[in-house]
C-alpha positions as CSV (number, residue, x, y, z in Angstrom):
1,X,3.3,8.4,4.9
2,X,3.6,11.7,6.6
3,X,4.6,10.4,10.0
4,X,7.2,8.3,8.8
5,X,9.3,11.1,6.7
6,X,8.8,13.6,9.7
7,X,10.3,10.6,12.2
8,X,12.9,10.3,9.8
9,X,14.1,13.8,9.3
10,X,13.7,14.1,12.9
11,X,16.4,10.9,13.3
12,X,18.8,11.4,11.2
13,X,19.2,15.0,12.4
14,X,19.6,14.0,15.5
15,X,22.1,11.3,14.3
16,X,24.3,14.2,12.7
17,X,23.9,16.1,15.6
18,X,25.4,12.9,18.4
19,X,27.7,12.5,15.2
20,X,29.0,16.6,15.5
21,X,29.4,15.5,19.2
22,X,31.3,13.2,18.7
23,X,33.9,14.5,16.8
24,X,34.1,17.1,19.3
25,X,34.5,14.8,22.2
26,X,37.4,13.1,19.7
27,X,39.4,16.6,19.2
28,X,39.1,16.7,23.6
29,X,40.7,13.3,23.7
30,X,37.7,12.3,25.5
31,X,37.1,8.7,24.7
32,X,34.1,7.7,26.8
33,X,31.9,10.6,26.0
34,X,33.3,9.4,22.1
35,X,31.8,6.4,22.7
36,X,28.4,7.3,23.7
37,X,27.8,9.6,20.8
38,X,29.0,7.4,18.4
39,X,26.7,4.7,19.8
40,X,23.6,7.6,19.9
41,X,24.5,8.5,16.6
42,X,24.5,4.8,15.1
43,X,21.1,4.3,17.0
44,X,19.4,7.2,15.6
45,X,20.5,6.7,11.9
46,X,19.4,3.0,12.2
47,X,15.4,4.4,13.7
48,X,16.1,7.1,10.9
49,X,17.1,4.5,8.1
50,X,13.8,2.3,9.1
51,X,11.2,5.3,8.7
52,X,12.7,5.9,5.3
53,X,12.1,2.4,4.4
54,X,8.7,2.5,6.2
55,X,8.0,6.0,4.2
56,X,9.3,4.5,0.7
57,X,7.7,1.3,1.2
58,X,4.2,2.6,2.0
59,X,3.8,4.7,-0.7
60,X,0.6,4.5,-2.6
61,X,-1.0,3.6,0.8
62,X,-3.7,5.6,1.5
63,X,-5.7,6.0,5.3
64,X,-8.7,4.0,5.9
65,X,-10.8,5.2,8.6
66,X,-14.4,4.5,7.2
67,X,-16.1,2.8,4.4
68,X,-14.9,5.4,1.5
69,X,-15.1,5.5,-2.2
70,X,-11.6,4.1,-4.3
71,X,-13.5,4.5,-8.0
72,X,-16.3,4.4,-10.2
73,X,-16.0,1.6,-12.2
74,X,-17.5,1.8,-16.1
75,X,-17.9,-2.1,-18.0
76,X,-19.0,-2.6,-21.7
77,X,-18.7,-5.6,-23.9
78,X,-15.7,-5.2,-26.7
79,X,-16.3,-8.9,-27.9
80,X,-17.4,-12.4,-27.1
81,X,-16.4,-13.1,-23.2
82,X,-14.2,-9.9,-23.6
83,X,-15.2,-6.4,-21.7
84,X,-13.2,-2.9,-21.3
85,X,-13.0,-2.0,-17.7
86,X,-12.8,2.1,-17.5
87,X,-11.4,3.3,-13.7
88,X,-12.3,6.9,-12.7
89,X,-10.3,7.8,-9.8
90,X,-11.5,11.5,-9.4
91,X,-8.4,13.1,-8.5
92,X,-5.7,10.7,-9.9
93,X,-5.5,10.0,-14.3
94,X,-8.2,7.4,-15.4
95,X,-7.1,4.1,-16.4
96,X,-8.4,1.8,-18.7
97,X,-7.8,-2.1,-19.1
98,X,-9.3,-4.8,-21.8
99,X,-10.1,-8.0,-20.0
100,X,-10.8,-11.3,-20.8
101,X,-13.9,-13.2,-18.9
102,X,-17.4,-13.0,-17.5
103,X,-16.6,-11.1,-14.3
104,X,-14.3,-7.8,-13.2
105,X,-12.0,-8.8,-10.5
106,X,-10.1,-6.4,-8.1
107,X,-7.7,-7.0,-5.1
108,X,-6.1,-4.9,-2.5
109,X,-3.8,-5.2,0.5
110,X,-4.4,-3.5,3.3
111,X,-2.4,-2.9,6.6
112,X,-3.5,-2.8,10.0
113,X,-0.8,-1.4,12.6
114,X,-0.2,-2.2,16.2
115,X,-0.6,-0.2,18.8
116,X,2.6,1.6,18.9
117,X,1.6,2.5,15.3
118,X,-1.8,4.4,16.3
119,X,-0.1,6.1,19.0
120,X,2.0,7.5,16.5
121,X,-1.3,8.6,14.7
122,X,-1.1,6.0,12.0
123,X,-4.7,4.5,10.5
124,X,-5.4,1.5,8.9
125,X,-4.1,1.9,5.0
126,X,-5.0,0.2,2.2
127,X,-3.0,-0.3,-1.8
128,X,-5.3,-1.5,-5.0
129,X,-3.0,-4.3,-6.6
130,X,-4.1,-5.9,-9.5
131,X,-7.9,-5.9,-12.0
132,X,-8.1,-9.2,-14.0
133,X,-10.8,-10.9,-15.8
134,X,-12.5,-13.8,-14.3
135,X,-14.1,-16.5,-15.9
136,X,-17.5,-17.8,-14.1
137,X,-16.5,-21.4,-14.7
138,X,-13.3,-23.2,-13.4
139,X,-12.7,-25.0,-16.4
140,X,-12.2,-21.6,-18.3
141,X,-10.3,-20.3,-15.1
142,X,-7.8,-23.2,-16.2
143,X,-8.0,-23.1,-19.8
144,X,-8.7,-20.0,-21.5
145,X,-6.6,-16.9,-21.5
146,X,-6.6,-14.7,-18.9
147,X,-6.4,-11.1,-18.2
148,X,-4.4,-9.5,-15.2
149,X,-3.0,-5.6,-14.8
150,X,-1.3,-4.0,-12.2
151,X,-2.9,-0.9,-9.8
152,X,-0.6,-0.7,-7.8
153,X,1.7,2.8,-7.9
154,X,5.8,1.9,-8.7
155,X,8.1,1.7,-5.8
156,X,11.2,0.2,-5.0
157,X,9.7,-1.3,-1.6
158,X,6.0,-2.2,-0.9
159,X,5.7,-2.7,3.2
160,X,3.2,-5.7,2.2
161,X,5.8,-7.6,1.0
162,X,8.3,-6.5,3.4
163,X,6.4,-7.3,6.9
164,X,5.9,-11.2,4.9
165,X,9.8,-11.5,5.0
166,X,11.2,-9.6,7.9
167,X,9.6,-11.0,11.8
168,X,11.0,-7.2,13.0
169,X,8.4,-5.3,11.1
170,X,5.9,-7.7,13.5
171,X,5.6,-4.8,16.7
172,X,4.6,-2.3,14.2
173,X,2.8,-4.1,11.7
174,X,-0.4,-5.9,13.5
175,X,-2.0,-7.6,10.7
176,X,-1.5,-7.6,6.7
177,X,-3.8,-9.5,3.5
178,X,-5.5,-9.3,0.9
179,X,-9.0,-8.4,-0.1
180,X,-11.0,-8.9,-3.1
181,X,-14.0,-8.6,-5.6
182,X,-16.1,-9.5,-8.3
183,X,-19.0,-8.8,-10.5
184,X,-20.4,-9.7,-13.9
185,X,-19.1,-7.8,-16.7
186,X,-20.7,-9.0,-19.4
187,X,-23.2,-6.2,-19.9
188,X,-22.7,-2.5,-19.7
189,X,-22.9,-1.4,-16.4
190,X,-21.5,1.3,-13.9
191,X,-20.1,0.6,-9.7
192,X,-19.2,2.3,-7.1
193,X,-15.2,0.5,-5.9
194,X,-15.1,1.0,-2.3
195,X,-13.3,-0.4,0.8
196,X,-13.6,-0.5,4.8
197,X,-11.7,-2.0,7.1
198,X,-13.6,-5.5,6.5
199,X,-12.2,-5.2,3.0
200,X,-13.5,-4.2,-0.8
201,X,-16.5,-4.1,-1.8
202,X,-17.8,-3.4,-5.5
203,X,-21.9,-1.8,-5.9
204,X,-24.0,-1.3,-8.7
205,X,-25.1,2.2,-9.2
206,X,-28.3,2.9,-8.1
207,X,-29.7,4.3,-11.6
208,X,-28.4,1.4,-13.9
């Protein structure tokens, strides 16, 4: 996100600049004034070290302020129990998935921040993660093959995962899970993918 790689320039400039400082006060044979920068310096690369992580690991993310439109969502049948699932993201390459199953299922995670995240200007974001096909019984759910496909964009770090391992992330990171939904596939059929802050939510369009 924006904020987070304009904190982090911000930091680690500031890092060089105690770091400059301290080299200076090392040439002067002044040893106390050494120690501060150094310790200023090794505060501000840790802050600006964090935001990069934050920035790297929250890409994909997008701001969620209102119910909004992800995609519109195209279902045909390709064979018995079996449907193609066409993803028209509007400004972003469309993707296309053959699933296995009665239904369309999508999931998402979204992240709520504290407060010391919205003073910084942050909004609730959200990440699609996977499509699958879902079987309307739970016999087939344990027996037949399934169907599952990644939306998610490719990154070394995904904050999700990150604020599930490390307890530090928890004063900036208020609340993260997972949201999902499903609809019969089975026919043709075109919806609207949206999500709120209550979660997704998947609509037939009005003229089908």
């Amino acid at each position: 996100m924006k904020v987070f790689l304009i904190v982090t320039l911000l930091a680690g400039a500031l890092s060089l600049v105690f770091l400059i400082a301290g080299l200076s006060a090392l040439r002067r044979g002044r040893a106390v004034r050494l120690a501060n920068h150094l310790l200023f310096a090794l505060l501000s690369f840790t802050l600006a070290a964090l935001f990069a992580t934050l920035a790297i690991s929250t890409r994909g993310y997008q701001a969620l302020t209102e119910e909004q439109t992800i995609a519109t969502v195209t279902t045909r049948q390709t064979g018995p129990r079996k449907f193609e699932a066409r993803f028209n993201f509007g400004d972003k390459p469309e993707k296309v998935f053959e699933l296995a199953g009665d239904e369309l299922y999508v999931d998402a995670h979204i992240l709520k921040w504290q407060p010391v995240g919205n003073i910084l200007g942050l909004k609730t974001v959200y990440e699609l993660d996977r499509v699958a096909g879902r079987y309307s019984q739970l016999e087939d759910e344990q027996s037949l093959p399934r169907t599952v496909y990644s939306l998610a964009d490719t990154k070394p770090l995904d904050l999700f995962d990150l604020r599930r391992r490390y307890r530090f992330l928890g004063p900036l990171v208020d609340a993260e899970y997972g949201s999902a939904t499903f609809v019969p596939a089975m026919h043709e059929g075109r919806y609207t993918l949206r999500v709120s802050t209550s979660g997704l939510l998947i609509r037939k369009l009005k003229n089908q």
